[in-house]
N, C-alpha and C positions, 0 to 999 in steps of 0.2 A: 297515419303511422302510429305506430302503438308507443306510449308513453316511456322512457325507460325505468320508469318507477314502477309501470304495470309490469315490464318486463322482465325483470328484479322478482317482482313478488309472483311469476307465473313460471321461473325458471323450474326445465328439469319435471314439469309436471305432463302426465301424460307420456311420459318417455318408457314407464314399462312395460315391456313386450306382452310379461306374461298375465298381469293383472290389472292392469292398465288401472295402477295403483293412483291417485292425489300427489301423497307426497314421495318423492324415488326412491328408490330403494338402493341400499348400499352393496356395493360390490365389495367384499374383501379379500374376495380369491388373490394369493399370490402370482396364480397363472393361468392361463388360459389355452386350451385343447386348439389344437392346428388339425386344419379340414385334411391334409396329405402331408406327407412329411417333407414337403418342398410348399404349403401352400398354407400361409397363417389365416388367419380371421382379422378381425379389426384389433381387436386385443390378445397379445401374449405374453407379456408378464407385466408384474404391476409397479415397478421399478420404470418402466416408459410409459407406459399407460395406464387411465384406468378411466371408467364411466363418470366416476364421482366428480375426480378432479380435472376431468375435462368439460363437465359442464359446469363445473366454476372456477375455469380458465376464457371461458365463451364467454360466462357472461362478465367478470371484468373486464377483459375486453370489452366488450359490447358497453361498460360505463365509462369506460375510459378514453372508446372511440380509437382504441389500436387495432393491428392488424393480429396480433396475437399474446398472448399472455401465457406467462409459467408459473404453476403455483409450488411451491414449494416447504420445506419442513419448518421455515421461521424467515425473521425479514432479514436476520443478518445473511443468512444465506443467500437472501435474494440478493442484496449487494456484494455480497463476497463473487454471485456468481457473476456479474456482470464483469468481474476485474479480468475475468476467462478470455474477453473478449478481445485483448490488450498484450501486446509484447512486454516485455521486462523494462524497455526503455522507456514507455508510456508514462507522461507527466498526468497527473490527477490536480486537479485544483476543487478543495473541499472549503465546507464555512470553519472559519475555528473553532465556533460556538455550535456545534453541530452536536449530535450524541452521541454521548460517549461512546456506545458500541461502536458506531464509524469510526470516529476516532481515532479508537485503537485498532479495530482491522486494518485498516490505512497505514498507522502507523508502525505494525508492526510486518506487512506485508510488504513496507518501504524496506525496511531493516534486512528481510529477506531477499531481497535485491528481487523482488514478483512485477517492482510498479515504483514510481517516485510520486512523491507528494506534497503537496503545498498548501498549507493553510492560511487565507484570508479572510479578510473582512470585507463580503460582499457589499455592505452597505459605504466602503470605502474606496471611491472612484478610481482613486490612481493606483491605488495597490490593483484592482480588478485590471486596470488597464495594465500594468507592468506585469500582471500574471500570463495575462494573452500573448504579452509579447515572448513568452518564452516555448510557444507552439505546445502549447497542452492538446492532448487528445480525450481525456473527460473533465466534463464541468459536474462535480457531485454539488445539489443546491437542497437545503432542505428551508420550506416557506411551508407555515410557519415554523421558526427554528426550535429547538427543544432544548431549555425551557422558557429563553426568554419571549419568543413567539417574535424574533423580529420576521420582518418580509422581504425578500429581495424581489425584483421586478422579470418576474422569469424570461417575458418577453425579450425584453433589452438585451441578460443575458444571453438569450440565446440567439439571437440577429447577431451578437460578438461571436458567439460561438462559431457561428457560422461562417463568418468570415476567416475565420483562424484556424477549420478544419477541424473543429472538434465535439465530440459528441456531448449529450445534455443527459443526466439523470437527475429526477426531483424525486424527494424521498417525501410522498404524499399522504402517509399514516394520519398525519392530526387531523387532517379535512376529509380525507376519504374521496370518491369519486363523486358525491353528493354536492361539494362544496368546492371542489377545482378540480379542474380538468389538463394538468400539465401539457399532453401532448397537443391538445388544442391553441396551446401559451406557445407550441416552438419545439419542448422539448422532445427527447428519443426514446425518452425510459420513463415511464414512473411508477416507483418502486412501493410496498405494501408490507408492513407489518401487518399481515390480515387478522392476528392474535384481537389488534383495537377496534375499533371501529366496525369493521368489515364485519368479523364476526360479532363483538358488543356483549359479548356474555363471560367473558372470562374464564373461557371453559377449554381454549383452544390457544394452541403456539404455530403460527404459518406464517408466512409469507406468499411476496407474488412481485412478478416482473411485467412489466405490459411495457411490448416494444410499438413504436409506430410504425416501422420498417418491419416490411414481413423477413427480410432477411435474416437483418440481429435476430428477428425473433427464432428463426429457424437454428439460427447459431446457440442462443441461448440454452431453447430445448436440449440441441444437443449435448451440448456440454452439463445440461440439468441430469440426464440421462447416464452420460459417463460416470460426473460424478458422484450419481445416487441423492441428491439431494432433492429428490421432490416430493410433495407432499403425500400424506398420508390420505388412503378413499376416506377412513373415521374422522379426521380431520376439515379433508376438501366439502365431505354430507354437511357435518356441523356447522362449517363457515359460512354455506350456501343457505342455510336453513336461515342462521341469524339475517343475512344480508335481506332478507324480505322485509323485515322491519326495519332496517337500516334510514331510510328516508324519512318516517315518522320516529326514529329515535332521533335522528341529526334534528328534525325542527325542533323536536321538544328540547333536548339537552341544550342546543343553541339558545333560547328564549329564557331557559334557567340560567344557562351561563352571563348573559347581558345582565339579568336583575343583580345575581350574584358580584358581577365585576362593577356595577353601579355603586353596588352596598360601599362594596372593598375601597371606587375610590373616592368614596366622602367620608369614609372613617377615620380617625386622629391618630388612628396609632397605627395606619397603614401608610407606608414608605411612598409606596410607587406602585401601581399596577400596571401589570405587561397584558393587555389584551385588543386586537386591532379592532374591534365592536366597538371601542369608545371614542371619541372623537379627538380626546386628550392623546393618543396613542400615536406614534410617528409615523405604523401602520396603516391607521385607517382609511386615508385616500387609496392606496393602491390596494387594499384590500377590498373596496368598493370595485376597482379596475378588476382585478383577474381572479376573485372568488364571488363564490354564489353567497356566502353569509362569514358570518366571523370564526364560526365553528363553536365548540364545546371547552376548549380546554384554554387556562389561564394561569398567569404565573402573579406572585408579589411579593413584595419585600415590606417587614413587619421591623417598623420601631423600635429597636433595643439589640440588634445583634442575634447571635444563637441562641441564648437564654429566653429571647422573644420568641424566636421561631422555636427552640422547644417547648416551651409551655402552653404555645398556641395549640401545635398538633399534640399535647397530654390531655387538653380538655377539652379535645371533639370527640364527640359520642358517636355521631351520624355518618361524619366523611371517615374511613378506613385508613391507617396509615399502609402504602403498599405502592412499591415503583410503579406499574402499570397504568395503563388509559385504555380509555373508550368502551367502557362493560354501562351495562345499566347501572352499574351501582357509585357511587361517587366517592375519589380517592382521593388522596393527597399524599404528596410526598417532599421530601428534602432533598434535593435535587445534590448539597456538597456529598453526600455520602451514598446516596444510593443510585441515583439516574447516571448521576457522572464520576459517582466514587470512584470508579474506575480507570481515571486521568489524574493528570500530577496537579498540583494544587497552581502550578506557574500556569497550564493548558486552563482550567475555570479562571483562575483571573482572568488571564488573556482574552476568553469568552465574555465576563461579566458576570460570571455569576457568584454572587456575595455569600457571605453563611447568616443571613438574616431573610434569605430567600426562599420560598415555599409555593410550591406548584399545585395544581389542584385538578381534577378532569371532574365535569359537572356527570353527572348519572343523570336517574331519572324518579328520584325520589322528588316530594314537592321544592320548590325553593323557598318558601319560605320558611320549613325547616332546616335546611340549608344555612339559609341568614341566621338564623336561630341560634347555631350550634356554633356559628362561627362568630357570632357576636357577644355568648357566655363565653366563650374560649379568650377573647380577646381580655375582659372582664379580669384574667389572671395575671396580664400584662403592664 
């Protein structure tokens, strides 16, 4: 049986009729010509369909090991569309410490009386248990969580799930399909900011839903379809393109990230580092259990407050200040104002997240200019 790493980097080739082109060719036509006027083709307009993004709806699928996959304009959408699936009575049980964007979609689609919601502390046993007991119908879980990278135990949750009747989505962006595989863990959904990772270049805004059930997935589509929210063909080309090297960018970025988070925690003027690769890390057992590596991206807390963390990110050359992850190039960001700026300062405490705290997604430049840059940086602290 052919690899899925071969099959990753073989997608979508040889699919052109007419040139039986290497790499495929983008479809941008808005619509597509019907054989009689009772009798379509495979494709008729690009709002339901398209070549592009159905062959990179196959192949997540096919990394994710679901029955079907929706790609769409961005991740938020990809969550927002799942809530489609849900009466207005429908209790949600999300992490508190989740991102921002969730967050606030959740919280502001409660407001709108679309969905109720409830935030927990996964890693807190009786609150999870008292959550259940109130007949939730989704569990939203994001492992690891953004930005402290804690891990919840998908497994568990989702044998709870199951017993309580209720549906499981993991919001898989930081590992990507390379490094966990949720549906395999129990869960129903796992959801793709494909902008990170997926794609890795920074060049693209998508999303993706991969159901395990071919049903949901059917439901999904349709309601992707209604509400217009699926991806673009320039989009679905681009992210399919990146995703070939996806497996030798996760090992390398991984391998950079370990030295990196090593450096971080023997340093004297670093607080605490959040990364499940290290041993010190409350993650690392279970992150052995239900992922394939530790992944790329890490978080820490830098000695002195905000004036630490700003001086640190004014004298990196190397890493980029800029919200985003998972591009080749290595960023870092401030998680109280940009990643989660967009919650009230009571929701980041409640999470844990400090203003001496700073996040970082490993690229693919060396590490040890890397260490380098982050080691003169500290030098001003």
């Amino acid at each position: 049986m052919t690899s899925k790493r071969t099959s990753v980097v073989q997608a979508g080739m040889g699919d052109d009729p007419a040139y039986k082109s290497v790499s495929p060719p983008i479809y941008l036509s808005s619509t597509y010509c019907y054989n009689t006027i009772s009798q379509k083709g495979k494709y008729d307009y690009g709002r339901t369909a398209n070549p592009n993004r159905n062959e990179l709806s196959d192949t997540l699928a096919m990394l994710e090991n679901g029955s079907s996959c929706v790609v769409t304009s961005s991740g938020m959408s990809a969550i927002d569309l799942v809530t489609n699936l849900f009466n207005a009575d429908a209790l949600f049980i999300a992490p508190h410490d989740c991102y921002a964007g969730t967050h606030r979609l959740l919280s502001h689609r409660a407001e709108q009386g679309r969905l109720k919601v409830k935030f927990i502390d996964f890693l807190n046993t009786k609150a999870v248990s008292d959550a259940f007991k109130e007949g939730p119908a989704l569990i939203m879980l994001e492992s690891p969580s953004n930005p402290l990278m804690r891990l919840v135990d998908i497994s568990e949750i989702c044998k709870l799930a199951k017993k309580a009747g209720a549906l499981v989505a993991v919001d898989n962006t930081f590992l990507s399909p390379v490094r966990q595989r949720p549906l395999d863990l129990g869960a129903d959904f796992s959801i793709h900011s494909t902008t990170k990772y997926l794609n890795g270049h920074s060049d693209v805004v998508g999303g993706a839903i991969i159901s395990k059930n071919q049903e949901h997935g059917d439901q999904l589509t349709w309601w992707a379809n209604c509400l217009g929210v699926t991806g673009s063909p320039f989009d679905s080309y681009m992210t399919l393109r990146g995703m070939r090297t996806l497996h030798s960018r996760m090992d390398n970025q991984e391998t950079s990230a370990m030295r990196v988070a090593q450096f971080l925690h023997k340093h004297p003027k670093v607080f605490k580092v959040y990364y499940p690769g290290l041993p010190s890390d409350p993650g690392y057992n279970l992150c052995k259990k239900q992922q394939f590596g530790p992944g790329a991206m890490l978080s820490f807390e830098v000695i002195g407050g905000f004036n630490a963390a700003k001086k640190v990110i004014e004298g990196l050359k190397v890493f980029q200040l800029a919200p985003s992850l998972g591009g080749v190039e290595s960023l870092i960001s401030y998680p109280p104002t940009m990643t989660h700026g967009g919650i009230s300062e009571t929701a980041r405490n409640d999470a844990g997240i400090k203003e001496n705290l700073l996040r970082i997604s490993i690229g693919l430049e060396s590490p040890e200019d890397l260490i380098q840059d982050l080691s003169a940086s500290f030098t001003l602290i």
